[in-house]
PQR file with spaces between the fields and no chain letter, atoms N, CA, C, O and H, PARSE charges and radii, in Angstrom:
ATOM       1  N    UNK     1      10.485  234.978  181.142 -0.4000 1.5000
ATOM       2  CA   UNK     1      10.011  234.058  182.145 -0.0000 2.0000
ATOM       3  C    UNK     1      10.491  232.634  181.872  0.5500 1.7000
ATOM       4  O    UNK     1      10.956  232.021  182.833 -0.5500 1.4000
ATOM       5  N    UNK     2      10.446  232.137  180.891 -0.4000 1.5000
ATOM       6  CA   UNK     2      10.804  230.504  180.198 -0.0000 2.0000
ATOM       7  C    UNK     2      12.711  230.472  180.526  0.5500 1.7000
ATOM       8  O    UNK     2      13.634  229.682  180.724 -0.5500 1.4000
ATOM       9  H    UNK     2      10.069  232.636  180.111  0.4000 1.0000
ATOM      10  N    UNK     3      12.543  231.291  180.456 -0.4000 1.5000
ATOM      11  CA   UNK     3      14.781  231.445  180.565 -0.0000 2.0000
ATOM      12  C    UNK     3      15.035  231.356  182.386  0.5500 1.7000
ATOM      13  O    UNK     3      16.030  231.195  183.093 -0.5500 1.4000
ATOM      14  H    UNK     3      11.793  231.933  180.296  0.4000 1.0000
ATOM      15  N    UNK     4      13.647  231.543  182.638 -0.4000 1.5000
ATOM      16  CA   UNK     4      14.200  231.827  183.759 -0.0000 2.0000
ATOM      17  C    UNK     4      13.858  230.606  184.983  0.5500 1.7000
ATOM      18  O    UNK     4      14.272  230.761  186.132 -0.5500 1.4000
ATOM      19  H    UNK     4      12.838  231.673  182.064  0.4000 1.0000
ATOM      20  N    UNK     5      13.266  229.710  184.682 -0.4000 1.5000
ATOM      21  CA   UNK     5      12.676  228.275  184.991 -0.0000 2.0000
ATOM      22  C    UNK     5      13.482  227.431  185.678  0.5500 1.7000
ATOM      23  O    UNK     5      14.283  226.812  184.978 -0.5500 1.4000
ATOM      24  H    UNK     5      12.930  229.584  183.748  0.4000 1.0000
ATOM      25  N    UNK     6      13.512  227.165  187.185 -0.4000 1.5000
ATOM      26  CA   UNK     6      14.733  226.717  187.368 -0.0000 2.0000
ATOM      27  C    UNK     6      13.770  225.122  187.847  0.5500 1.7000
ATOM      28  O    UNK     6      12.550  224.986  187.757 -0.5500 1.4000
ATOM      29  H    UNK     6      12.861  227.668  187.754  0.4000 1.0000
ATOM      30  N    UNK     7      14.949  223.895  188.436 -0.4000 1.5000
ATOM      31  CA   UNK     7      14.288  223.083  188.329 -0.0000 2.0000
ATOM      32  C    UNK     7      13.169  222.861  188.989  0.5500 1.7000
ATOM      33  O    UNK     7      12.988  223.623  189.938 -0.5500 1.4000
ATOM      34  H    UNK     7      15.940  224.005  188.509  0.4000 1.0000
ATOM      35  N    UNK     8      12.306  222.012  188.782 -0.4000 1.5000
ATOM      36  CA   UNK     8      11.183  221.679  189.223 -0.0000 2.0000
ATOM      37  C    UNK     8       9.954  222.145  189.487  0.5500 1.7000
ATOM      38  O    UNK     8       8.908  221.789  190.029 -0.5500 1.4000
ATOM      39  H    UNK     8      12.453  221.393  188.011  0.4000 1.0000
ATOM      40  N    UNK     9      10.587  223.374  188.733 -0.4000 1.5000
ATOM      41  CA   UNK     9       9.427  223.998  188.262 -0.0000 2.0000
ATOM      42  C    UNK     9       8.310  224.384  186.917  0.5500 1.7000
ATOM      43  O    UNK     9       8.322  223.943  185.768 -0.5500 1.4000
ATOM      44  H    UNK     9      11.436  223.664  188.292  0.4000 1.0000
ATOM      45  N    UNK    10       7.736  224.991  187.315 -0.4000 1.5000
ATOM      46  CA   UNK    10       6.200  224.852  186.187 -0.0000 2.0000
ATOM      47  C    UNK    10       5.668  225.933  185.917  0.5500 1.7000
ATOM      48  O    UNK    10       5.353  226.821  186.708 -0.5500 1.4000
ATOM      49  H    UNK    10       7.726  225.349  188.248  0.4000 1.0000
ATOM      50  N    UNK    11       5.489  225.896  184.282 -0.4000 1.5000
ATOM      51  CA   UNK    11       5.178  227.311  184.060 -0.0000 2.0000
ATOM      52  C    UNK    11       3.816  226.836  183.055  0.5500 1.7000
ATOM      53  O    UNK    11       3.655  225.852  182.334 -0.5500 1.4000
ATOM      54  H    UNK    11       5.745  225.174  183.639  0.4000 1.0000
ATOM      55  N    UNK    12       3.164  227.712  183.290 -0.4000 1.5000
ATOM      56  CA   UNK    12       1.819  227.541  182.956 -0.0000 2.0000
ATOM      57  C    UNK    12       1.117  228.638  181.510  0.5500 1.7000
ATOM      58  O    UNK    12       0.994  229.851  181.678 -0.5500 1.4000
ATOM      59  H    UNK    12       3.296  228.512  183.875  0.4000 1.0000
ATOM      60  N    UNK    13       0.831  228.137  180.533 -0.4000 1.5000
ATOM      61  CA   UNK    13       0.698  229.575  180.016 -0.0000 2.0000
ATOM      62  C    UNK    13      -0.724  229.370  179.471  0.5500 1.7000
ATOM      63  O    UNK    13      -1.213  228.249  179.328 -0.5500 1.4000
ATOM      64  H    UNK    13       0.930  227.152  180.397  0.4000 1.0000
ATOM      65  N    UNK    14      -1.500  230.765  179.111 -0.4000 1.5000
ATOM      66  CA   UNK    14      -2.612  230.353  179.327 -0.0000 2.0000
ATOM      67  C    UNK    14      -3.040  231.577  178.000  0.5500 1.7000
ATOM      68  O    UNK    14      -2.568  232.674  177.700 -0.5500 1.4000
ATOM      69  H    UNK    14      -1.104  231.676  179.227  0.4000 1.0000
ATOM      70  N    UNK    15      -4.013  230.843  177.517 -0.4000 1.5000
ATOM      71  CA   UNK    15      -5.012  232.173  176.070 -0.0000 2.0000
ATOM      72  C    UNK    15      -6.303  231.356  175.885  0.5500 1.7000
ATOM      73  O    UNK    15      -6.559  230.219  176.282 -0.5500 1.4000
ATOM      74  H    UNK    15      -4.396  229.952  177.761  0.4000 1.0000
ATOM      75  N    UNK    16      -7.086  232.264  175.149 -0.4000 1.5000
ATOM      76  CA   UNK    16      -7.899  231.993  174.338 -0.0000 2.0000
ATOM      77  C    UNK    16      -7.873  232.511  173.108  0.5500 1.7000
ATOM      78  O    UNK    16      -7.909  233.691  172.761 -0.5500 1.4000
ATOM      79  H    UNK    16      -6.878  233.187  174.827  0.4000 1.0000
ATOM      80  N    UNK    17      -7.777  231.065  172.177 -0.4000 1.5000
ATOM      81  CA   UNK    17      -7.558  231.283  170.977 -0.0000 2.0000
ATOM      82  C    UNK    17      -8.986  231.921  170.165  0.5500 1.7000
ATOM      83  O    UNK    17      -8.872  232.535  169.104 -0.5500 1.4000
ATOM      84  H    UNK    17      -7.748  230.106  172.459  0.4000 1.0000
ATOM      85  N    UNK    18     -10.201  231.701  170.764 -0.4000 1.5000
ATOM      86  CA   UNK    18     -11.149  232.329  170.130 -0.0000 2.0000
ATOM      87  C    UNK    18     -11.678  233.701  170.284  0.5500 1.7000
ATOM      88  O    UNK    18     -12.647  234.242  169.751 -0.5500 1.4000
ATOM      89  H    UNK    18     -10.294  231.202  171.625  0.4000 1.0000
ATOM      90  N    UNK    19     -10.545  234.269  171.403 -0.4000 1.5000
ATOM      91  CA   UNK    19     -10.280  235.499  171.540 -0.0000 2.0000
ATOM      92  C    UNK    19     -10.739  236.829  170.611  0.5500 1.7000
ATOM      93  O    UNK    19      -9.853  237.386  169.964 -0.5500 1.4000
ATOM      94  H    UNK    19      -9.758  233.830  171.836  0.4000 1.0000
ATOM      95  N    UNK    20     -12.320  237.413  170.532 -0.4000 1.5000
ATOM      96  CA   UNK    20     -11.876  238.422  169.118 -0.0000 2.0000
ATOM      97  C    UNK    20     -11.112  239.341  169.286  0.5500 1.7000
ATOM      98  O    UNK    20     -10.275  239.592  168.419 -0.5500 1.4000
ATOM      99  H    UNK    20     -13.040  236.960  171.057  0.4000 1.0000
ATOM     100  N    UNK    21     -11.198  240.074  170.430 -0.4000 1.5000
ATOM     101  CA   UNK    21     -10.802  241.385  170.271 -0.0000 2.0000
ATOM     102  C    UNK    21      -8.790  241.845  169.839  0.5500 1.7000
ATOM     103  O    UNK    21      -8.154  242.728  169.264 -0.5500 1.4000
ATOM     104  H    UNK    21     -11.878  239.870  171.134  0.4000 1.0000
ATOM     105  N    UNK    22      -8.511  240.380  170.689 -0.4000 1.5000
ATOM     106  CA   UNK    22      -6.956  240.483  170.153 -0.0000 2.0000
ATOM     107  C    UNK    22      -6.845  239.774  168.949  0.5500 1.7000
ATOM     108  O    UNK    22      -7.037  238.562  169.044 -0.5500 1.4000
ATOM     109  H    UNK    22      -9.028  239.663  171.157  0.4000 1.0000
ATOM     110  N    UNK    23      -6.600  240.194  167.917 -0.4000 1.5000
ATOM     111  CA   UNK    23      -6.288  239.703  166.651 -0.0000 2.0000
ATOM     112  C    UNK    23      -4.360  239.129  166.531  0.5500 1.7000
ATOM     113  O    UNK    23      -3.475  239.690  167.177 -0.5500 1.4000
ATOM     114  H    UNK    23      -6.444  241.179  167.840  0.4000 1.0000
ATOM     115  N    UNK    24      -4.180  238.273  165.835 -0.4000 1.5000
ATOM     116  CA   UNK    24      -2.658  237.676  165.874 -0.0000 2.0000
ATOM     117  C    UNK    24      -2.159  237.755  167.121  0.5500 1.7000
ATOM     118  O    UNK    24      -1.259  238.562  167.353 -0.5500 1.4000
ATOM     119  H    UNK    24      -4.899  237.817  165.310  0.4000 1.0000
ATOM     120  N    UNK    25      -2.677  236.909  168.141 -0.4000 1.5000
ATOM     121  CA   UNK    25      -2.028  237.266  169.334 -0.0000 2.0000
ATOM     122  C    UNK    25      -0.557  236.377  169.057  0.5500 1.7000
ATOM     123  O    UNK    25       0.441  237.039  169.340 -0.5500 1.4000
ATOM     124  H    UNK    25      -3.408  236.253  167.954  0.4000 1.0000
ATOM     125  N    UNK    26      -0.381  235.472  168.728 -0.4000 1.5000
ATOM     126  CA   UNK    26       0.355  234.011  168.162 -0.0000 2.0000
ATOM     127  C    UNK    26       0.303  232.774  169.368  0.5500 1.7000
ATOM     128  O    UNK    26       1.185  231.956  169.629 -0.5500 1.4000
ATOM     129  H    UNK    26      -1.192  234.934  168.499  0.4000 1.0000
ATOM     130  N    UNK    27      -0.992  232.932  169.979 -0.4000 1.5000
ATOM     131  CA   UNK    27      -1.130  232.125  171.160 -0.0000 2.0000
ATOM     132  C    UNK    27      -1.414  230.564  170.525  0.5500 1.7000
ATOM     133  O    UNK    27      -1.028  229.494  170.997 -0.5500 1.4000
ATOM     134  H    UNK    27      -1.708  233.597  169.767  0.4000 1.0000
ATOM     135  N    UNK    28      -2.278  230.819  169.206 -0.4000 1.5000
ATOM     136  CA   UNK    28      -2.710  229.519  168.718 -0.0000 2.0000
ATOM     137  C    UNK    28      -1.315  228.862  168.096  0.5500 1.7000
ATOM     138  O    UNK    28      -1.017  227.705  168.393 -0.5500 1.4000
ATOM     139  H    UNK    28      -2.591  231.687  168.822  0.4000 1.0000
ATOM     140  N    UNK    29      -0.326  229.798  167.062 -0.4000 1.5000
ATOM     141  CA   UNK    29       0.570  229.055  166.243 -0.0000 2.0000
ATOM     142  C    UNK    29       1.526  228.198  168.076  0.5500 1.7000
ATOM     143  O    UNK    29       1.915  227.030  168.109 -0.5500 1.4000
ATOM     144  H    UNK    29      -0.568  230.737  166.820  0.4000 1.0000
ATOM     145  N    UNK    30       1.654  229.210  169.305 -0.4000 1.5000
ATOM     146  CA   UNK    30       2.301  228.846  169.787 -0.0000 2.0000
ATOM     147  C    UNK    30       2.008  227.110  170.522  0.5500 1.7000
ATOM     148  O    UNK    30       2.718  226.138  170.779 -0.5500 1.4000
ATOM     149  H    UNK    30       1.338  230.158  169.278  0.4000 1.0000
ATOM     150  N    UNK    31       0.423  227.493  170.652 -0.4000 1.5000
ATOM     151  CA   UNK    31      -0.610  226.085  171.169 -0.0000 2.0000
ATOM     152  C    UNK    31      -0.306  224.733  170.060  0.5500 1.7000
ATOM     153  O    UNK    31      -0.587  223.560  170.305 -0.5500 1.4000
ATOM     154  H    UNK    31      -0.154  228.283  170.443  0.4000 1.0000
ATOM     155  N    UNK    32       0.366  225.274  168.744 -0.4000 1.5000
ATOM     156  CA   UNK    32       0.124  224.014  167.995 -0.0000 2.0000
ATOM     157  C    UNK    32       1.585  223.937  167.831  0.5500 1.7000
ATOM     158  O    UNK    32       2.005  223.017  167.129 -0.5500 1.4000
ATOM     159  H    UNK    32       0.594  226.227  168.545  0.4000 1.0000
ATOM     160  N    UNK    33       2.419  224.740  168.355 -0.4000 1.5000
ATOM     161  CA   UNK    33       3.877  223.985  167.890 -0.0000 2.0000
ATOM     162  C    UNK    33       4.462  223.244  169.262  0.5500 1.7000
ATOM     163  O    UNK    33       5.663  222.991  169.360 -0.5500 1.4000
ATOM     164  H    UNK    33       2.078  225.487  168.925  0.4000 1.0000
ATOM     165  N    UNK    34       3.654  222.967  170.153 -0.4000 1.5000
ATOM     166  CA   UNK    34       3.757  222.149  171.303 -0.0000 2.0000
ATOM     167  C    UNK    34       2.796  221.341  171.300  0.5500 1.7000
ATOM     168  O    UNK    34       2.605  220.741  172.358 -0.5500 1.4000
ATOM     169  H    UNK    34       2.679  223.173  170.074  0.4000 1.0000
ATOM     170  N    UNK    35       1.848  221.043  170.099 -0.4000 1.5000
ATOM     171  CA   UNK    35       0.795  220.113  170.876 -0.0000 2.0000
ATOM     172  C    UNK    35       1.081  218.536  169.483  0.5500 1.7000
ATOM     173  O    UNK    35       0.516  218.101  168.479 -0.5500 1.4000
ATOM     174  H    UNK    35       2.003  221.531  169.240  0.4000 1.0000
ATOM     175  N    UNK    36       2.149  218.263  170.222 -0.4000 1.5000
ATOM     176  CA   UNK    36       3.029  217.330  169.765 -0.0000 2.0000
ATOM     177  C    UNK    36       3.556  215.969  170.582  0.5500 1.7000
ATOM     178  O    UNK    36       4.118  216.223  171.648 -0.5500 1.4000
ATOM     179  H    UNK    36       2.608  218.616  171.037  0.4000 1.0000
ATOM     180  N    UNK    37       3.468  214.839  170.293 -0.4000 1.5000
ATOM     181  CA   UNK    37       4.354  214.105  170.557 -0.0000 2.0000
ATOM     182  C    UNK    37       5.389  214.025  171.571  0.5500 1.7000
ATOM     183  O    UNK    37       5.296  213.504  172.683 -0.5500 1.4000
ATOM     184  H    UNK    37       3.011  214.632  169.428  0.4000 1.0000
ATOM     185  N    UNK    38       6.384  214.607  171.049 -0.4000 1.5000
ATOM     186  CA   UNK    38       7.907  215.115  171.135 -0.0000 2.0000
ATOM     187  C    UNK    38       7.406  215.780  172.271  0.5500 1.7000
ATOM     188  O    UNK    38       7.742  215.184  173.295 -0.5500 1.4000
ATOM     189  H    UNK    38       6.460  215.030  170.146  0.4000 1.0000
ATOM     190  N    UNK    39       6.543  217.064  172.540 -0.4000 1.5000
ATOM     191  CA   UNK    39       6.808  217.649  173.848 -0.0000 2.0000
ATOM     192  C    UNK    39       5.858  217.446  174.852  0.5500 1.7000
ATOM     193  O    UNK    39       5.664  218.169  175.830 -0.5500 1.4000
ATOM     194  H    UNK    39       6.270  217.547  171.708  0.4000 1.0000
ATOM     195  N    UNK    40       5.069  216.039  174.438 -0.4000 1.5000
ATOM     196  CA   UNK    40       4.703  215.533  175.375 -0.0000 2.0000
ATOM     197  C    UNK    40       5.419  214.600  176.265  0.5500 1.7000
ATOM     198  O    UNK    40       5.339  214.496  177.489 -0.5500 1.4000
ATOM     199  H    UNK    40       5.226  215.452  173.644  0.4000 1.0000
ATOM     200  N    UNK    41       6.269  213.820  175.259 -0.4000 1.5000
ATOM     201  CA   UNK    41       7.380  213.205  175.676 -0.0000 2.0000
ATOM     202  C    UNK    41       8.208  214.001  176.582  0.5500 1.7000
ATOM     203  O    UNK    41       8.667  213.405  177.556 -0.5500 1.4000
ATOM     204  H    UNK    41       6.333  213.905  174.265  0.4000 1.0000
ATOM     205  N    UNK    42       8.474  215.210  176.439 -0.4000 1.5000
ATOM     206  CA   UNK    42       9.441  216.596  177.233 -0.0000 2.0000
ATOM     207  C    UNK    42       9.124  216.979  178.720  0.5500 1.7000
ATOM     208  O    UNK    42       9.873  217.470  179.565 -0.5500 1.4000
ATOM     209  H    UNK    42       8.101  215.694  175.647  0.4000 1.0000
ATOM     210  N    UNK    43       7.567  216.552  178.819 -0.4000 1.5000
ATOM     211  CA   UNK    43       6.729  216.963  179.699 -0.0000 2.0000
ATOM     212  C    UNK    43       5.884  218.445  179.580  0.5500 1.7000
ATOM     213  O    UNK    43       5.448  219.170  180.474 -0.5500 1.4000
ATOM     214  H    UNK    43       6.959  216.153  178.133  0.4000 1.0000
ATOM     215  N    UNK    44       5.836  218.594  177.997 -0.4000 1.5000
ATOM     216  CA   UNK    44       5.060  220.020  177.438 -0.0000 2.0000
ATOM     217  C    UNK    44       3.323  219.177  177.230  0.5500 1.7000
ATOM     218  O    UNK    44       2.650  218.378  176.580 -0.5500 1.4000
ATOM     219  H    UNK    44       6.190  218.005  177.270  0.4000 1.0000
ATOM     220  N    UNK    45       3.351  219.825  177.997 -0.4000 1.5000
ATOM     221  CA   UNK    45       1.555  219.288  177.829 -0.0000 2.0000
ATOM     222  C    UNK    45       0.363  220.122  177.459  0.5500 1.7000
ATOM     223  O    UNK    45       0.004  220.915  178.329 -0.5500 1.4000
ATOM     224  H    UNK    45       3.898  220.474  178.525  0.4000 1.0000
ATOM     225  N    UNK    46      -0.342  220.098  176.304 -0.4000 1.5000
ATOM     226  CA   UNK    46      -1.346  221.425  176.286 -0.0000 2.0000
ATOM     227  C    UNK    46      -3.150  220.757  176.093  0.5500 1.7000
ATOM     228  O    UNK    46      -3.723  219.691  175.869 -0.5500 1.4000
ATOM     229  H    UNK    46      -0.050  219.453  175.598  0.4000 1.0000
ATOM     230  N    UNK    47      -3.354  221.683  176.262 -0.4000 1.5000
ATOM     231  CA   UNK    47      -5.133  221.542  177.211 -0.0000 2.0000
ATOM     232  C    UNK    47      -5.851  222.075  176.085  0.5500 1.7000
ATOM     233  O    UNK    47      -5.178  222.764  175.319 -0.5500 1.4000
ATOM     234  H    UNK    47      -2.888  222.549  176.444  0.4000 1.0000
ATOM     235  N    UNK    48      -7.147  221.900  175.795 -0.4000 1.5000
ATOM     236  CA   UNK    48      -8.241  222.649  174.854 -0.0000 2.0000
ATOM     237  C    UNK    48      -9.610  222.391  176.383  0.5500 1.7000
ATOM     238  O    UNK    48      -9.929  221.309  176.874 -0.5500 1.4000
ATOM     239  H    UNK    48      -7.694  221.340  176.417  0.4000 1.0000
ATOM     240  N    UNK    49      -9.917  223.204  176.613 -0.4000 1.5000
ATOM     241  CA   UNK    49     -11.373  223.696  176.902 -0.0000 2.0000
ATOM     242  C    UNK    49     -12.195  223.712  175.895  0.5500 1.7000
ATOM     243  O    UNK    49     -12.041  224.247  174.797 -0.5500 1.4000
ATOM     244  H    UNK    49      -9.658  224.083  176.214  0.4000 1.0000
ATOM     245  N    UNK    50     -13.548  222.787  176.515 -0.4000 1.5000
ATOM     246  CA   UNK    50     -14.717  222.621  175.510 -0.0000 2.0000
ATOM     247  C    UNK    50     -15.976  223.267  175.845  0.5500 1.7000
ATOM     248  O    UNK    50     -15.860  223.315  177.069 -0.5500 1.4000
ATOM     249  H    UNK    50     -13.673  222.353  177.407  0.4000 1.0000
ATOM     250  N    UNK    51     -16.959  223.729  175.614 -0.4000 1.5000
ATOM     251  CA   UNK    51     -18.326  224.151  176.073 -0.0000 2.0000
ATOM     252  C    UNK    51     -18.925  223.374  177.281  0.5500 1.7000
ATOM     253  O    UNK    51     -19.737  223.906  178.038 -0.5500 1.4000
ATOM     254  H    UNK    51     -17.054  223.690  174.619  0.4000 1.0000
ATOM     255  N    UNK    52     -18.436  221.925  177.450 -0.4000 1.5000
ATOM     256  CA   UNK    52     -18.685  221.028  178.523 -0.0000 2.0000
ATOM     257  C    UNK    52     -17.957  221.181  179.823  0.5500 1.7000
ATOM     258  O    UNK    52     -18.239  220.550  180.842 -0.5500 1.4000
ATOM     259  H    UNK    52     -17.776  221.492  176.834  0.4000 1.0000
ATOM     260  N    UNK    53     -16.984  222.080  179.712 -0.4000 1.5000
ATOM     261  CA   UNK    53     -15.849  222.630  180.734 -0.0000 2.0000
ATOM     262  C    UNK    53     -16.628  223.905  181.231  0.5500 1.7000
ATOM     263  O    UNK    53     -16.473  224.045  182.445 -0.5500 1.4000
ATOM     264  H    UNK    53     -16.754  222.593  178.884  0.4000 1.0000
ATOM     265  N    UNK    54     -17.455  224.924  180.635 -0.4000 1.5000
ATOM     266  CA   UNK    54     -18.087  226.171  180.984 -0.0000 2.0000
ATOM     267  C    UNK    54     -18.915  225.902  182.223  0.5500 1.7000
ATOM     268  O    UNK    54     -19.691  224.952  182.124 -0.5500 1.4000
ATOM     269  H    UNK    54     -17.581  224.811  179.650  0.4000 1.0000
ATOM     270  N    UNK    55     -18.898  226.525  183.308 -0.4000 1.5000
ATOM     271  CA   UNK    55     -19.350  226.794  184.280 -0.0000 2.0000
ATOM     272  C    UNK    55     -20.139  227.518  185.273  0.5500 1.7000
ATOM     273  O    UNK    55     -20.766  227.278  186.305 -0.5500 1.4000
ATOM     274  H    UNK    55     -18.268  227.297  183.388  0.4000 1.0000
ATOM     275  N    UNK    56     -19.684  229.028  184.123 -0.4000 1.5000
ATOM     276  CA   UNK    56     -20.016  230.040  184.526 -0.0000 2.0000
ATOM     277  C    UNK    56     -22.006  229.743  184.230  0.5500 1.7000
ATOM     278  O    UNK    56     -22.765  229.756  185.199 -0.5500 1.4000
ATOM     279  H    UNK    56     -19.175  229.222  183.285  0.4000 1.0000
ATOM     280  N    UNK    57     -22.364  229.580  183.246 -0.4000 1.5000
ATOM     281  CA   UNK    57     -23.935  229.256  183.313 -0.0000 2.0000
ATOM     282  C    UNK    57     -24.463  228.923  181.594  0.5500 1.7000
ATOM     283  O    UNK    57     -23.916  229.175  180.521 -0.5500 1.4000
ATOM     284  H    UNK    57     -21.747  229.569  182.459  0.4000 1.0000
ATOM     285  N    UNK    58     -25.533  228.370  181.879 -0.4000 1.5000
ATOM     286  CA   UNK    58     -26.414  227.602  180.703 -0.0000 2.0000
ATOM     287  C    UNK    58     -25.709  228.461  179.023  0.5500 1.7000
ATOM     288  O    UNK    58     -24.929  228.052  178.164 -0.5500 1.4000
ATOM     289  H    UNK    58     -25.977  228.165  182.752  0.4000 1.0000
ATOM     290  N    UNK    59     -26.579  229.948  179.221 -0.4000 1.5000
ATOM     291  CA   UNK    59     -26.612  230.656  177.964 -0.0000 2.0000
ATOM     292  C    UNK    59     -25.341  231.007  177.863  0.5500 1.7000
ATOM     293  O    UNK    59     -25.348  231.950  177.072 -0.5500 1.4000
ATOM     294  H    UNK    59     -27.214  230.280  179.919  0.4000 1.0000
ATOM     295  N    UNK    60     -23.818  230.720  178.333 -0.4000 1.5000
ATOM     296  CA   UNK    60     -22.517  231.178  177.915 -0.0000 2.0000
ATOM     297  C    UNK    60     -22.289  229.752  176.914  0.5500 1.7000
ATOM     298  O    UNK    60     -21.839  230.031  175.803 -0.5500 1.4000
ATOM     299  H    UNK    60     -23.812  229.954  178.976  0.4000 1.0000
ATOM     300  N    UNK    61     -22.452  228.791  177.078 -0.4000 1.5000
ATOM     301  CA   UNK    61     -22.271  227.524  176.545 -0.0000 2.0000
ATOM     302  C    UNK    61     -22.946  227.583  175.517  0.5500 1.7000
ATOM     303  O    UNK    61     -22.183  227.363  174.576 -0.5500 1.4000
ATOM     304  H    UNK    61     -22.818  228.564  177.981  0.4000 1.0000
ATOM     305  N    UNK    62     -24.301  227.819  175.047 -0.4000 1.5000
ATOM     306  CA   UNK    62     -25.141  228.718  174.510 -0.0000 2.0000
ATOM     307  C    UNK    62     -24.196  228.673  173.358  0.5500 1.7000
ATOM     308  O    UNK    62     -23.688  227.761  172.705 -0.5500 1.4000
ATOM     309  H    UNK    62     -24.920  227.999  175.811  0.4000 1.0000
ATOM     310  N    UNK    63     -24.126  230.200  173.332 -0.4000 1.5000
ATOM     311  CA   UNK    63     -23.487  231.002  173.044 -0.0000 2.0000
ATOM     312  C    UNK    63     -22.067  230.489  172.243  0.5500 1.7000
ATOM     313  O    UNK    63     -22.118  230.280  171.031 -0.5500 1.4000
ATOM     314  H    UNK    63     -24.538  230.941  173.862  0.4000 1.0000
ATOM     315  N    UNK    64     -20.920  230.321  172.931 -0.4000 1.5000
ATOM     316  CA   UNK    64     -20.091  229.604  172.653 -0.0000 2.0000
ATOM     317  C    UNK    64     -20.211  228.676  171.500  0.5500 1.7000
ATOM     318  O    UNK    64     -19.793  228.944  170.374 -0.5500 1.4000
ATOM     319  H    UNK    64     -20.878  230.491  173.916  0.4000 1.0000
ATOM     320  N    UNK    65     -20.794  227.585  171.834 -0.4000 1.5000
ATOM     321  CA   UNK    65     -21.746  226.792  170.789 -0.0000 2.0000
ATOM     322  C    UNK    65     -22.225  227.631  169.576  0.5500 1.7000
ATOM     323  O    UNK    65     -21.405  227.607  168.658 -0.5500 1.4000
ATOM     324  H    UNK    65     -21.133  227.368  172.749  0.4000 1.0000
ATOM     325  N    UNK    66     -23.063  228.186  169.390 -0.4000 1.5000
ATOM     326  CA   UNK    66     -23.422  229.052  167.570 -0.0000 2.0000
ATOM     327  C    UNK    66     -21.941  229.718  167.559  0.5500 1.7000
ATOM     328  O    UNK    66     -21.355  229.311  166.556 -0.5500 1.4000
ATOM     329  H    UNK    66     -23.729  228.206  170.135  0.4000 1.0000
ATOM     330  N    UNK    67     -21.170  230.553  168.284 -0.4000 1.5000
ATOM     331  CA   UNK    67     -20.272  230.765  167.601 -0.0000 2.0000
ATOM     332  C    UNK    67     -19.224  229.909  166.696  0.5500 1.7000
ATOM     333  O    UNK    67     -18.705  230.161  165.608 -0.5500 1.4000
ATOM     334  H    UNK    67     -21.646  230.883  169.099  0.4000 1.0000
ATOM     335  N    UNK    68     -19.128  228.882  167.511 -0.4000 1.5000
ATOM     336  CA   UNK    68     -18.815  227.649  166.870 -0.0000 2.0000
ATOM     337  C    UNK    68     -19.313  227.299  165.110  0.5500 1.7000
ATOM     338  O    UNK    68     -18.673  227.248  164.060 -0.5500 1.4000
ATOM     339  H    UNK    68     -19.549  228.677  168.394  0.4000 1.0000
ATOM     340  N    UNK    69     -20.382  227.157  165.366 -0.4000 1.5000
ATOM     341  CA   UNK    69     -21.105  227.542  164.245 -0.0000 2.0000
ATOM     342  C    UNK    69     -20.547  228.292  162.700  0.5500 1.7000
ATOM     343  O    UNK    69     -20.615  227.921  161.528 -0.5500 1.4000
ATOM     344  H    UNK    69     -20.902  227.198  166.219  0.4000 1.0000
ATOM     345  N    UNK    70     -20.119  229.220  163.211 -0.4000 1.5000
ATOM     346  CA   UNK    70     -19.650  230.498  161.946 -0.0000 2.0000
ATOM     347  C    UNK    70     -18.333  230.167  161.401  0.5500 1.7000
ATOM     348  O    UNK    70     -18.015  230.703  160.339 -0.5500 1.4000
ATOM     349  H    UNK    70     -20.064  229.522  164.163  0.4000 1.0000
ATOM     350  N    UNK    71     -17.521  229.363  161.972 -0.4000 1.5000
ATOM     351  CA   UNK    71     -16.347  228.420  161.198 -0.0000 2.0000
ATOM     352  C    UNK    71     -16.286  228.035  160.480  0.5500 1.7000
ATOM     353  O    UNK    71     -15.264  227.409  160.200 -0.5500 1.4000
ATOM     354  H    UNK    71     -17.778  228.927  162.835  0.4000 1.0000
């Protein structure tokens, strides 16, 4: 898909790094070798979602939150 990007366009890529069930996905090493400077300068821009972003309802944030916790 990335090879295949022609101009002016935008590619979006998307994980969750706190993901359990997929183990080594390499979504995080990939989240931190762009969350740089340099490819912000490029126009590589990357995002973190916080518990304050959750929407879906009260006890997922909850939740989220103590897992937080076990780090």
């Amino acid at each position: 898909m990335t090879t295949r990007m022609g101009r002016f366009s935008k590619l979006i890529l998307i994980g969750d790094i706190r993901q359990s069930d997929i183990k080594n996905s390499g979504f995080e090493k990939i989240y931190n070798l762009f969350d740089d400077k340099k490819s912000l300068d490029k126009g590589i821009m990357t995002f973190k979602f916080g518990t304050d972003d959750i929407m879906r309802n009260d006890i997922l944030a909850y939740i989220i939150e103590k897992f937080e916790q076990l780090k």
